[in-house]
C-alpha positions as CSV (number, residue, x, y, z in Angstrom):
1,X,106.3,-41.7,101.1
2,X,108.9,-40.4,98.5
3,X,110.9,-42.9,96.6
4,X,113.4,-41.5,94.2
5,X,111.9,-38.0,94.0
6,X,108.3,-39.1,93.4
7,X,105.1,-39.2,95.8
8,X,104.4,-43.2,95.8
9,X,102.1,-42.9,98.9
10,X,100.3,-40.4,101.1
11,X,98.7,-41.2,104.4
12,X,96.6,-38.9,106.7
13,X,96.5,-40.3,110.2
14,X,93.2,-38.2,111.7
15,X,93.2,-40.5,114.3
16,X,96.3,-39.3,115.2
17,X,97.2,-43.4,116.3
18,X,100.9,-43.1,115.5
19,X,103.2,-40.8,117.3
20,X,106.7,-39.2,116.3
21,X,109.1,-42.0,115.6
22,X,107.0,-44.6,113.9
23,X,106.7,-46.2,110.9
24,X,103.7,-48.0,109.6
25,X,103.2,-50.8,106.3
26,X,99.5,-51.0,105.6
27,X,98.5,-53.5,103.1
28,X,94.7,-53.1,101.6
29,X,93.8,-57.3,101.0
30,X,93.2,-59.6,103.5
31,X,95.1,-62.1,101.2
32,X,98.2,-59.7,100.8
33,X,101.7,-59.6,102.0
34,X,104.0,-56.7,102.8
35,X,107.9,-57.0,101.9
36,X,110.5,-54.4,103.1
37,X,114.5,-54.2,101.8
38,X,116.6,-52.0,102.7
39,X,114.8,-49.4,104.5
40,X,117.5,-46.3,105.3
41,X,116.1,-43.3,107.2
42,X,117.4,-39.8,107.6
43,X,117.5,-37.6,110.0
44,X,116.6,-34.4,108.5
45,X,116.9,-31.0,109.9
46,X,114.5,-29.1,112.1
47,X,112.3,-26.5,109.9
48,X,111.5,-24.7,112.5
49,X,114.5,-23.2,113.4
């Protein structure tokens, strides 16, 4: 995850458990809450082409 230019997060998903198209919000405590504003997404070009 890239917020304002800088690497906040990385994730590696070896289990491959999410396909194309998803987002996922992990949160490490059992005690812990995740809060999301604002979220915009992008469609970015194709690489490959």
């Amino acid at each position: 995850m890239w917020v304002n230019g800088d690497l906040l997060y990385e994730s590696l998903d070896h289990t491959r458990s999410f396909g194309a198209g998803h987002f996922a919000f992990q949160q490490h405590d059992a005690g812990s809450k995740v809060e999301t504003r604002r979220i915009e997404i992008k469609e970015l070009p194709d690489s490959a082409k």
